[in-house]
VOZA-845956 format. One line per field, with one value per residue (C-alpha): residue number from 1; residue in three letters; x, y, z. Coordinates in nm, 4 decimals, always signed. Example, Ala and Ser with C-alpha at 12.3 -4.5 7.8 and 13.67 -1.06 7.14 Angstrom:
<marvos>
pos	[1,2]
code	[ala,ser]
X	[+1.2300,+1.3670]
Y	[-0.4500,-0.1060]
Z	[+0.7800,+0.7140]
</marvos>
This chain:
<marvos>
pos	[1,2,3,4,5,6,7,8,9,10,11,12,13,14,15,16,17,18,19,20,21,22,23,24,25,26,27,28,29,30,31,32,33,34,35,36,37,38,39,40,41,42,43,44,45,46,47,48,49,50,51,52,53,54,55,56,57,58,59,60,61,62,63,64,65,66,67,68,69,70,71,72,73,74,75,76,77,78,79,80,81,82,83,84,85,86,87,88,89,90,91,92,93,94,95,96,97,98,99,100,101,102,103,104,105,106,107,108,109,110,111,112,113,114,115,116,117,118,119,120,121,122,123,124,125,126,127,128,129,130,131,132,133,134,135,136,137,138,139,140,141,142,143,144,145,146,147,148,149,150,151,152,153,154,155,156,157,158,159,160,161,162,163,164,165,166,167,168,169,170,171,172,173,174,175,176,177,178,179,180,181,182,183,184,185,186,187,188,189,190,191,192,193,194,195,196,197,198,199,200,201,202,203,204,205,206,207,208,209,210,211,212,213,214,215,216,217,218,219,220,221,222,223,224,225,226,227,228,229,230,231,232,233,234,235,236,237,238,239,240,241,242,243,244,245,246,247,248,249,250,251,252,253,254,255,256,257,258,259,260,261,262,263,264,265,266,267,268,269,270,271,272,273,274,275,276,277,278,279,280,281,282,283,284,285,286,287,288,289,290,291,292,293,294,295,296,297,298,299,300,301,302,303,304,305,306,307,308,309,310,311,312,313,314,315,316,317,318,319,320,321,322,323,324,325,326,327,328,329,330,331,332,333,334,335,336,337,338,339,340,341,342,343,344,345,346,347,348,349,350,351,352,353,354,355,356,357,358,359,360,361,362,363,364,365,366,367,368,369,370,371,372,373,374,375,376,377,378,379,380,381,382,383,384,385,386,387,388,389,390,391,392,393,394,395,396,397,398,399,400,401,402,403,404,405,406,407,408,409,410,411,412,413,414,415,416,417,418,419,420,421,422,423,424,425,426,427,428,429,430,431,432,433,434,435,436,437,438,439,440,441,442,443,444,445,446,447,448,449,450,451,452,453,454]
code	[unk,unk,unk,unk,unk,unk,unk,unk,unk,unk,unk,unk,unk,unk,unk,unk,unk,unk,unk,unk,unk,unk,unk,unk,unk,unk,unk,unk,unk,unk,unk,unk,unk,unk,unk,unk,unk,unk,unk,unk,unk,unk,unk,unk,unk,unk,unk,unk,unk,unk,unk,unk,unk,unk,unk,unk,unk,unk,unk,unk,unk,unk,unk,unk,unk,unk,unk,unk,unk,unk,unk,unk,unk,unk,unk,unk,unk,unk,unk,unk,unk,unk,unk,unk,unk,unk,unk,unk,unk,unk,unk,unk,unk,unk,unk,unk,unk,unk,unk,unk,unk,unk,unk,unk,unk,unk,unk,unk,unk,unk,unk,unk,unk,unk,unk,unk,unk,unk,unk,unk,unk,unk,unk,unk,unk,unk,unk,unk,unk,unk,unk,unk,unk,unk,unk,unk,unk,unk,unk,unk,unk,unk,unk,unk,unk,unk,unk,unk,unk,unk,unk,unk,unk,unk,unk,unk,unk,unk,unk,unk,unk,unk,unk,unk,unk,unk,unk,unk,unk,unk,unk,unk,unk,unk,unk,unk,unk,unk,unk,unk,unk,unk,unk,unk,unk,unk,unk,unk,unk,unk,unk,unk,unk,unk,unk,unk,unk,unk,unk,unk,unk,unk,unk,unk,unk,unk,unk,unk,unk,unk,unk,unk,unk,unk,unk,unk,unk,unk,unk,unk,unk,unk,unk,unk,unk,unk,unk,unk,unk,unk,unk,unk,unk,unk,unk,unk,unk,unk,unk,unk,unk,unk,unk,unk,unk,unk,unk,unk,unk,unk,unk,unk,unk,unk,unk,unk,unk,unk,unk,unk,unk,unk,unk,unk,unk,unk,unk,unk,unk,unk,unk,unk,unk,unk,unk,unk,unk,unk,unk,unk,unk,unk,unk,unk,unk,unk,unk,unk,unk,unk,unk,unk,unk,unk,unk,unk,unk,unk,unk,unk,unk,unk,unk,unk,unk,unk,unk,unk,unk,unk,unk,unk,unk,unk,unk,unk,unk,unk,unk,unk,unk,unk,unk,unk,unk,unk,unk,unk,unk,unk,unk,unk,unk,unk,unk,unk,unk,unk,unk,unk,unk,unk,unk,unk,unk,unk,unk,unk,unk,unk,unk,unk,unk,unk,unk,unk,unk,unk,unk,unk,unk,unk,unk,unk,unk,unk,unk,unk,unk,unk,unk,unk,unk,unk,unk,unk,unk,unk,unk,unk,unk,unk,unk,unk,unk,unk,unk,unk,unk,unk,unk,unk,unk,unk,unk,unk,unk,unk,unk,unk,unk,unk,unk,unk,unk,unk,unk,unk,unk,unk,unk,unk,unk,unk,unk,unk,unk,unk,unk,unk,unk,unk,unk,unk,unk,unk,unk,unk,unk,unk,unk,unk,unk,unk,unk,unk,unk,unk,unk,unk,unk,unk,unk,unk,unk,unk,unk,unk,unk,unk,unk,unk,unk,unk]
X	[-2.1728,-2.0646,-1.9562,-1.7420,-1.5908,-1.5014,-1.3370,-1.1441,-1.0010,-0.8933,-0.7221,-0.5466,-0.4475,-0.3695,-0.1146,-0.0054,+0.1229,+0.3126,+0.5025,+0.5739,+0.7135,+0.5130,+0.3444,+0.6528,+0.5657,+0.5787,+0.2989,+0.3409,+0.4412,+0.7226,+0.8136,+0.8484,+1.1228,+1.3202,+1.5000,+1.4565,+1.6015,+1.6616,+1.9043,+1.6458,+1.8587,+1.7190,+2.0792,+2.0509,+2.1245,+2.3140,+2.6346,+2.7633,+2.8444,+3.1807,+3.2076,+3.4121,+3.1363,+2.9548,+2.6507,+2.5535,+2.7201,+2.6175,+2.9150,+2.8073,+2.8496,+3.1766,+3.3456,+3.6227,+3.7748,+3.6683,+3.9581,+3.8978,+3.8395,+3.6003,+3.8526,+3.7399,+3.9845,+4.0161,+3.8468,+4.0368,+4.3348,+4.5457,+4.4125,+4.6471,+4.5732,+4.4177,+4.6670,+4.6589,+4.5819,+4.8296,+4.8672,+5.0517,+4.7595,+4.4426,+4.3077,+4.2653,+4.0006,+3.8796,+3.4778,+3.4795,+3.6055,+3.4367,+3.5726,+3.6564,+3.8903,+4.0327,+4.1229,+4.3354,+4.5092,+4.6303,+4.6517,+4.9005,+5.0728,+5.3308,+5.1824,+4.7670,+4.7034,+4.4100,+4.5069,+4.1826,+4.1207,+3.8854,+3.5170,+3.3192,+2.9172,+2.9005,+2.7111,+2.4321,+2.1713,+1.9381,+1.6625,+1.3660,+1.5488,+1.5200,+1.1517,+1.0827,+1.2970,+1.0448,+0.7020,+0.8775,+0.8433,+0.4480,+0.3893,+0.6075,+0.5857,+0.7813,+0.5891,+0.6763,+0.7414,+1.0159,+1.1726,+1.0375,+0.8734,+0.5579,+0.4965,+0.8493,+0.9621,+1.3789,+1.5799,+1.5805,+1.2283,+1.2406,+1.4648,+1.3223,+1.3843,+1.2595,+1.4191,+1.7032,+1.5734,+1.4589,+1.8247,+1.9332,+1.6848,+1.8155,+2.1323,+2.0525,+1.8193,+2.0203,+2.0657,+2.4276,+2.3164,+2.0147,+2.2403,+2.5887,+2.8669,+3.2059,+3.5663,+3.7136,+3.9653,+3.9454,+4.2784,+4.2910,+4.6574,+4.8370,+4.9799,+5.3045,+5.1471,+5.1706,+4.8358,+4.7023,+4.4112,+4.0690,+3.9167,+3.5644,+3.2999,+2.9795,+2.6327,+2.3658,+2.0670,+1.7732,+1.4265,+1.3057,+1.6152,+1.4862,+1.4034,+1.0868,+1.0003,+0.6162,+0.5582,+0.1981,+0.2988,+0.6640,+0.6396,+0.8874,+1.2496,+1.4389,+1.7392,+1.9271,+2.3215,+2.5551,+2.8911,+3.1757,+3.4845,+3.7278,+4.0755,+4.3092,+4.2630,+4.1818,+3.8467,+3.8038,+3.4149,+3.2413,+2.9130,+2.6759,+2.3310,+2.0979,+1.7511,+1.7198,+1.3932,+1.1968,+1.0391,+1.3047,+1.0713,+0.7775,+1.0461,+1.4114,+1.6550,+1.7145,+2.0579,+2.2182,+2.6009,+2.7786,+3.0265,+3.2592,+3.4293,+3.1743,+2.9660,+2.6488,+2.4125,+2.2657,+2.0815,+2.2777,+2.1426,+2.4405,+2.4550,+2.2623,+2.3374,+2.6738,+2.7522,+3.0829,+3.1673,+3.2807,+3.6504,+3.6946,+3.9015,+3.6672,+3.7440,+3.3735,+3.0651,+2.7677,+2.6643,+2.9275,+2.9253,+2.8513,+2.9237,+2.5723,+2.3066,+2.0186,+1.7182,+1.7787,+1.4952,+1.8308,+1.9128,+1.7254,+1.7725,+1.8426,+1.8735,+2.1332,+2.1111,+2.3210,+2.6827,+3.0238,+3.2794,+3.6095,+3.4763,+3.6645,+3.5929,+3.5780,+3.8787,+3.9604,+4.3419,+4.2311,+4.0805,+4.3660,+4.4357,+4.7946,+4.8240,+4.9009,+4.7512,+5.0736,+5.0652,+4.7472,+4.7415,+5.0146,+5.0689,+4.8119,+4.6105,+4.5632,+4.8167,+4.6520,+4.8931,+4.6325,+4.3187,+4.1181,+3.8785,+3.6625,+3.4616,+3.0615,+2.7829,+2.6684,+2.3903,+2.4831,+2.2435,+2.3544,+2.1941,+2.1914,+2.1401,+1.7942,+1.7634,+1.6857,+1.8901,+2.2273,+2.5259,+2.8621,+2.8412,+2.6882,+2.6380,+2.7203,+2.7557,+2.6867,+2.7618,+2.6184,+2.6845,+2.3968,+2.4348,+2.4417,+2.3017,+2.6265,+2.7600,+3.1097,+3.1793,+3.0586,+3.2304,+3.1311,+3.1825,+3.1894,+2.9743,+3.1901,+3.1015,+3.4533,+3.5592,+3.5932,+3.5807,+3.6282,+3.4866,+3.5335,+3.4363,+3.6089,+3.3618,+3.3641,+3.1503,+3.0821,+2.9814,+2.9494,+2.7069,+2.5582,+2.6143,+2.7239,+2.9191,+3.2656,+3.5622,+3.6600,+3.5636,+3.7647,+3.7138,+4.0077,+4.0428,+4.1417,+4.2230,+4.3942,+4.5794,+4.4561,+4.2301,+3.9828,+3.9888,+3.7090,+3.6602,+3.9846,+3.9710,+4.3124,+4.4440,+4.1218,+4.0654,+3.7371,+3.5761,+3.2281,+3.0169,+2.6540,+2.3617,+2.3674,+2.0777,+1.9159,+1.6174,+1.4942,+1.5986,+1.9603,+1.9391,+1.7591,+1.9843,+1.9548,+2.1719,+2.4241,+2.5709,+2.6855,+2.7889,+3.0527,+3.2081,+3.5491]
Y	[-1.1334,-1.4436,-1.1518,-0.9566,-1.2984,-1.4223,-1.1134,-1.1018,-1.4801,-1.3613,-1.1011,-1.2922,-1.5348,-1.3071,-1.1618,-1.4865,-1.5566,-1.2303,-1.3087,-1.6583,-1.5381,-1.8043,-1.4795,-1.5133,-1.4648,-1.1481,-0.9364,-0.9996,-0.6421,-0.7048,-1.0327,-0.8600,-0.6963,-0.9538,-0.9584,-0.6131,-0.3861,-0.6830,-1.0386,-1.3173,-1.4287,-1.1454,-0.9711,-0.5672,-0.5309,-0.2883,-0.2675,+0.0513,+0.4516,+0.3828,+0.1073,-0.1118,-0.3944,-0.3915,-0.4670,-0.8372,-0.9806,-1.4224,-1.5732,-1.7723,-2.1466,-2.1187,-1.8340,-2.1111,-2.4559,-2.7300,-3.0557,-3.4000,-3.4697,-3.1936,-2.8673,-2.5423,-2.3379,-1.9436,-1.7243,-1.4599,-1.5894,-1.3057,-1.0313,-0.9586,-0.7800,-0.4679,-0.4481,-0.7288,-0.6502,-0.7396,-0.7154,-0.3762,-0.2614,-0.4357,-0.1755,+0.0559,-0.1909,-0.3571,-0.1813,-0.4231,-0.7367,-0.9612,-0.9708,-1.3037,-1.2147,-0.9186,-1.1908,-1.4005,-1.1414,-1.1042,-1.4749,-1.4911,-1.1377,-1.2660,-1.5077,-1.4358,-1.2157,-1.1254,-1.0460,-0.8583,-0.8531,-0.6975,-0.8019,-0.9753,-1.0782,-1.4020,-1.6425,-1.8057,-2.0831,-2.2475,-2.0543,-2.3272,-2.2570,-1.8808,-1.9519,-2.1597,-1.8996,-1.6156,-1.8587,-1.8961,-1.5509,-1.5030,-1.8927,-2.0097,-1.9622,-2.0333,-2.3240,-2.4330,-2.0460,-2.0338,-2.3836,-2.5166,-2.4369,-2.4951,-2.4495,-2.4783,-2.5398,-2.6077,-2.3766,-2.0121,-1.9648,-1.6068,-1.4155,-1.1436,-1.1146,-0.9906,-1.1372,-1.3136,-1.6618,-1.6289,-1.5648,-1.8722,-2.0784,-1.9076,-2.0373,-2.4424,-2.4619,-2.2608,-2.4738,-2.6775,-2.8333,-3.0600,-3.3518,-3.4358,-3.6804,-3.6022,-3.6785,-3.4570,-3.4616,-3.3588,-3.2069,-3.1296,-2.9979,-2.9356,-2.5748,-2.6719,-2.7860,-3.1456,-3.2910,-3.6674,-3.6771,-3.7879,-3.8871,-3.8932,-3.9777,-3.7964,-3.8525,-3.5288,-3.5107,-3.3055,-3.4414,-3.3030,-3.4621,-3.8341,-4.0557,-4.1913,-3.8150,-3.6990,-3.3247,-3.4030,-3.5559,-3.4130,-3.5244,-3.3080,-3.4743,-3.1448,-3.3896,-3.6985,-3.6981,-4.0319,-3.9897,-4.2635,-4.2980,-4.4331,-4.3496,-4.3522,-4.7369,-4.7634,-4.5607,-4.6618,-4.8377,-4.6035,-4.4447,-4.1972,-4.1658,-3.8281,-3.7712,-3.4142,-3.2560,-2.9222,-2.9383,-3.0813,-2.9815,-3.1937,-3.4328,-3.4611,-3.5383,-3.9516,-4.0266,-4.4023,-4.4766,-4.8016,-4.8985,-5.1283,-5.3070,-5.4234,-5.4583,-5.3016,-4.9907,-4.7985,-4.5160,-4.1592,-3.9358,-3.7551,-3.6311,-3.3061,-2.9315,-2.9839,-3.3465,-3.3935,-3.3911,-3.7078,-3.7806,-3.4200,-3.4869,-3.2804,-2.9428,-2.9474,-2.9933,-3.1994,-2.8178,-2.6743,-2.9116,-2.6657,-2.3955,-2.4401,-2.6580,-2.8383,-2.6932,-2.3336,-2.3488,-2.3473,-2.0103,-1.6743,-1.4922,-1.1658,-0.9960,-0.6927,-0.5493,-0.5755,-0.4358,-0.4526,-0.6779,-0.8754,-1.2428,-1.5348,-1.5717,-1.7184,-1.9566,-2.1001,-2.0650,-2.2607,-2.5379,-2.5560,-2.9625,-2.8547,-2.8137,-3.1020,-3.0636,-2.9628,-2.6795,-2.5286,-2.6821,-2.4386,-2.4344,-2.1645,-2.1305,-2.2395,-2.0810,-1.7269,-1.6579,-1.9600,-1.7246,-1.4453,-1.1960,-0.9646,-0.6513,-0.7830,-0.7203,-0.9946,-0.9936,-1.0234,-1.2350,-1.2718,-1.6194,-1.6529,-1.9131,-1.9834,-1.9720,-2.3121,-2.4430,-2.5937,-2.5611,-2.5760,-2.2259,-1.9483,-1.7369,-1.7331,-1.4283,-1.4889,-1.3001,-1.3842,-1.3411,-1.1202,-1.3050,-1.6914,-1.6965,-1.8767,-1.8190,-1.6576,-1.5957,-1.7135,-1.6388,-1.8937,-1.7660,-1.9653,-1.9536,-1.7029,-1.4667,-1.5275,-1.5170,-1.9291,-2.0396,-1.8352,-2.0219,-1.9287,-2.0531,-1.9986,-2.0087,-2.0600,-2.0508,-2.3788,-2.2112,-2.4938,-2.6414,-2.2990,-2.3851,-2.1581,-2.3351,-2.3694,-2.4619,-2.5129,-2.4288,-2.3489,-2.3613,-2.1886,-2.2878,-1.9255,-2.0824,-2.4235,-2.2752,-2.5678,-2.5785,-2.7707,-2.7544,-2.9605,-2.9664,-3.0194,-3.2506,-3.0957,-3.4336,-3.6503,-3.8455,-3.6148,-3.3256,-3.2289,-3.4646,-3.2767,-3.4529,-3.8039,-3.9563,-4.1809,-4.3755,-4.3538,-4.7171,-4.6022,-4.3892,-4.6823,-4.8031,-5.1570,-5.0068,-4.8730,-5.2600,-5.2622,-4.9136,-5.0294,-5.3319,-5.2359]
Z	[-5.5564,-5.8113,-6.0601,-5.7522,-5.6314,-5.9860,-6.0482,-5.7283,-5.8157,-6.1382,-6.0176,-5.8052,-6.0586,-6.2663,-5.9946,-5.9001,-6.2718,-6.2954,-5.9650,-6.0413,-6.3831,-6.5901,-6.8691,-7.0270,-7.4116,-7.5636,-7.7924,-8.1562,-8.2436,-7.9990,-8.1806,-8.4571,-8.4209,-8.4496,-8.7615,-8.8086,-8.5661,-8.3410,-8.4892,-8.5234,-8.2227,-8.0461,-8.0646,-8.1474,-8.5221,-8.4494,-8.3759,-8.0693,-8.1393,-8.1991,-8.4229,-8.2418,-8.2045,-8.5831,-8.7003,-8.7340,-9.0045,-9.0458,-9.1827,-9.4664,-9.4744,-9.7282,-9.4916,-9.5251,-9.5705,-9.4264,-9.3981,-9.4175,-9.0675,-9.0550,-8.9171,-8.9682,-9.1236,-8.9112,-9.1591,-8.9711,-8.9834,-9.1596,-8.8280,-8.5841,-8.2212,-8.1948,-7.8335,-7.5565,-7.2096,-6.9729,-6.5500,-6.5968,-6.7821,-6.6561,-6.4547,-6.7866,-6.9225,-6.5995,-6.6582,-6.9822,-6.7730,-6.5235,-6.1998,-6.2313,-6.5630,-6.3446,-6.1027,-6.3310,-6.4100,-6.0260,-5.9639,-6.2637,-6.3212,-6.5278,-6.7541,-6.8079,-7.1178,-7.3443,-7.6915,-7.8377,-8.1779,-8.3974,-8.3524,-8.5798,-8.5486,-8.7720,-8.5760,-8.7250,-8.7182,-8.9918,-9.1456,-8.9594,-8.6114,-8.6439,-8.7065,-8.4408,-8.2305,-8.3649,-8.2727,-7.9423,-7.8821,-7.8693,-7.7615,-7.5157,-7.1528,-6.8071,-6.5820,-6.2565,-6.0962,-6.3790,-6.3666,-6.6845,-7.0239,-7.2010,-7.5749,-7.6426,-7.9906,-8.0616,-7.9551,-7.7929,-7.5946,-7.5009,-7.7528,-7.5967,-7.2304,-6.9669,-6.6944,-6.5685,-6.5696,-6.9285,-7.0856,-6.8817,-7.0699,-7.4038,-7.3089,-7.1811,-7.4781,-7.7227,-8.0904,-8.0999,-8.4386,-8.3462,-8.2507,-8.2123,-8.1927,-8.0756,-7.9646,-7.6610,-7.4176,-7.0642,-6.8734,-6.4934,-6.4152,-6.1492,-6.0489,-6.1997,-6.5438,-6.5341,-6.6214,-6.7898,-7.0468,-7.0077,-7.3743,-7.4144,-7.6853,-7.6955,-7.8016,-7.8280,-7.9618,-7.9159,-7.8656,-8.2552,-8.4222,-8.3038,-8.5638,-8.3393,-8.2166,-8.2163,-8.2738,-8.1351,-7.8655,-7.7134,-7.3515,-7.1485,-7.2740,-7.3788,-7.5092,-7.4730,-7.3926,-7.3728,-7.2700,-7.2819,-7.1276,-7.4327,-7.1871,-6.9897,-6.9552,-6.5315,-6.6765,-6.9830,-7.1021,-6.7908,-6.9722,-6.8407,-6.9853,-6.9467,-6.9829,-6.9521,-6.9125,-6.9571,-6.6036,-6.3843,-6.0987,-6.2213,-6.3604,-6.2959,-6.4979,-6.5348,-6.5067,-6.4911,-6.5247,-6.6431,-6.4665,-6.6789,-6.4080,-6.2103,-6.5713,-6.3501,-6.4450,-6.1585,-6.1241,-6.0965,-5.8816,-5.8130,-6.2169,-6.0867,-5.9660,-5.7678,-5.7854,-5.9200,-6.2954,-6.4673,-6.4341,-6.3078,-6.0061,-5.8434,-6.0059,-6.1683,-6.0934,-6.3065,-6.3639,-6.4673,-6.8277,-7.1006,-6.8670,-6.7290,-6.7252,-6.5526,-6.3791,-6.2521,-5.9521,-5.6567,-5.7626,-5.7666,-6.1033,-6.1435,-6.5399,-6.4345,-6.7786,-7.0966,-7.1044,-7.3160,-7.2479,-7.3956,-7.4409,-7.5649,-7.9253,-8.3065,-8.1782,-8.4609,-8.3655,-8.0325,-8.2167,-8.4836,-8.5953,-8.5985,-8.2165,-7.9944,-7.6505,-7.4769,-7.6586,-7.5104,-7.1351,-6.9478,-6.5658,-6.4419,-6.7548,-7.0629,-7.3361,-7.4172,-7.6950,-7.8541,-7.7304,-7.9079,-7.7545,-7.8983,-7.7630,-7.7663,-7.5952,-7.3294,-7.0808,-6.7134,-6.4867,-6.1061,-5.9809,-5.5994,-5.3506,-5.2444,-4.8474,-4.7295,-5.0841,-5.1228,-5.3552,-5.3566,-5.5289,-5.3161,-5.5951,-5.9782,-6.2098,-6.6026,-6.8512,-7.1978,-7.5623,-7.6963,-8.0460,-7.9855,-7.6013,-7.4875,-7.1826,-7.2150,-6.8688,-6.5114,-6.1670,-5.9030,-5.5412,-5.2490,-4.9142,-4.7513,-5.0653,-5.2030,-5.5351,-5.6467,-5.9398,-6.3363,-6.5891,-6.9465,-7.2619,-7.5976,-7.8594,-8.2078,-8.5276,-8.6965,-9.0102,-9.2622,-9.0612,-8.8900,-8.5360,-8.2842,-7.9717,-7.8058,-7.9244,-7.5285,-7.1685,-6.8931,-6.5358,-6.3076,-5.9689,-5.8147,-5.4627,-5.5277,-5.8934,-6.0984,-6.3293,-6.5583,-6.9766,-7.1461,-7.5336,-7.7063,-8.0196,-8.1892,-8.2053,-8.2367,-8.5749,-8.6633,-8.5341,-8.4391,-8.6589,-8.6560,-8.7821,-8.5603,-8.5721,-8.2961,-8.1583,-7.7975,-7.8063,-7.8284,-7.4874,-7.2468,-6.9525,-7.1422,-7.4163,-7.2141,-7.1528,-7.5254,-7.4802,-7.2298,-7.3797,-7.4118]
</marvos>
């Protein structure tokens, strides 16, 4: 009878698990596929029948130039458009476009274009990152029914999927470099183009790239982020601090802001899921930074396979030191003559309310890039089931450094006709500077009062 009944609780445990989602770790034979007929990434090697997405390719670290304030030169620079899809002939490639795309194309007949280039497959990370991304594999596993991870090490914790959940983690823990500082600007314009700048200064690191961290002991931190507020002048010395951790369930994120005028830090609650976005005069939403992020337990997940599509793409033209801003931000959109997109393969993951769960955004559709587990595309619809919302990111290939991330994001207002662009550092005195290094000490509430001084 103690045999029968320890049998039957197993079995229901072992039931239990499965449902929850939390055996997420695949069998070693699986695992090792990866670098063999699957990217270390977890990308297929190959590339389709016809040859218009290739084989993976890395670019190597000297694809290019690299200027004095740290510019990428476009190691594609001498390509010119394979064709560019236009309203009058949208319809002929809408099954390789997300309805969202489709819609811009509508909302903006006369002035929305995607010039489509040939493809390349040259992102890349470290060697140690595609190791820990291959340990992940076998080790680490969803907690919480999904909402957070356990034996997680850097970057990428289920390069092979198996459901939808999983390739959202890929994508809010994929590697940007270990840590970061930067310079961006933030523009918000109106339907008729005018806009005014927001500048920022950034601080990003991951938990590993701490000076103080302690492999033995790695708590549930998944990374720090500071954010400043350097102009227009009325906003300037405002900082927000982040704690963001693996289990936001057990633990949600810490969040404080300093608020320069009244010289006070408090507690941020509203830095979560659909509060709004810094400075974003309400056209974003706290998850809507980096396309995504934050805990993913609002939404139900589900992985609606892999398809091809036209994403945005090695932007090097985008991110070009030459351009001012008013040459990119355009009434509508952002200039597309600046844009590239190429023909890859992304997975699409359709997250949906949870009943008895509230969000601004009734539904989201994702669409992500097989090879660097960014999101390229996400349509945000509204509680009437309406299309919202079109973000889209255009990404780019730091290859000295071998960090895939954006170059810029986008977030198009389909009802109002404004829009949000975050990420442009064209005419900043330095791009992305990887390798910042920190303390804990550096990201308490205490330091944010030096922070602030302006």
């Amino acid at each position: 009878m103690k045999i029968t009944k320890s049998l039957f609780h197993a079995g229901v445990l072992g039931l239990s698990l499965l449902a929850t989602g939390v055996m997420a770790a695949v069998p070693a034979a699986e695992a090792d596929k990866l670098g063999k007929s699957l990217t270390p990434m977890g990308a297929e090697m190959a590339g389709n029948a016809d040859g218009s997405i290739p084989a993976w390719k890395p670019l190597p670290k000297n694809a290019g130039s690299v200027d004095s304030k740290g510019f990428l030169s476009n190691p594609y620079a001498s390509e010119q458009p394979l064709f560019t899809i236009t309203a009058k002939d949208v319809d002929k490639y809408k099954d390789k476009l997300a309805p969202g795309q489709y819609a811009m194309f509508k909302r903006y007949p006369d002035t929305f274009k995607m010039p489509v280039y040939p493809s390349h497959r040259g992102a890349t990370v470290p060697d140690d990152v595609f190791a820990a991304i291959k340990k992940n594999a076998t080790t680490t596993n969803l907690v919480s029914g999904g909402n957070g991870l356990e034996n997680f090490d850097t970057a990428v914790p289920f390069p092979i999927p198996k459901t939808g959940v999983e390739v959202i983690w890929n994508h809010i823990t994929r590697y940007r470099g270990g840590s970061v500082t930067r310079l961006v600007t933030q523009a918000t314009p109106q339907p008729n183009g005018s806009y005014s700048l927001v500048y920022f200064q950034d601080q990003f690191v991951f938990r590993d790239k701490m000076k103080d961290y302690d492999p033995a002991n790695p708590g549930n931190i998944l990374f720090y982020f500071k954010q400043k507020v350097t102009a227009p002048a009325r906003l300037a010395g405002g900082v927000l601090l982040v704690h963001e951790t693996l289990d936001q369930v057990k633990e949600p994120r810490s969040a404080w802001v300093y608020n320069a005028g009244q010289r006070r830090v408090r507690r941020a609650p509203q830095v979560s899921y659909d509060g709004p976005g810094t400075a974003a005069d309400g056209l974003r939403t706290s998850d809507n930074l980096d396309m995504f992020n934050g805990a993913p337990d609002r939404y139900d997940w589900k992985l609606e396979g892999k398809k091809e599509m036209y994403i945005a793409s090695d932007s090097y033209k985008l991110d070009d030191p030459k351009l001012k801003y008013a040459d990119i931000i355009k009434a509508g959109h952002i200039n597309q003559d600046l844009a590239r997109y190429e023909l890859r393969r992304v997975w699409h993951v359709v997250a949906t309310l949870k009943e008895g769960q509230r969000h601004i955004y009734a539904k989201r559709d994702f669409y992500i890039d097989e090879d660097t587990w960014q999101a390229a595309v996400i349509d945000h619809y509204d509680g009437r089931g309406q299309l919202w919302r079109v973000a889209e990111a255009h990404a780019e290939n730091y290859y000295d450094k071998q960090v895939p991330w954006y170059a810029l994001e986008t977030l198009y207002d389909l009802q109002s006709g404004r829009y949000l662009a975050l990420g442009m550092k064209n005419e900043e005195k330095q791009a992305y500077d990887f390798g910042f290094t920190a303390t804990t000490s550096d990201f308490t509430p205490a330091a944010l009062r030096q922070d602030g001084v302006r």
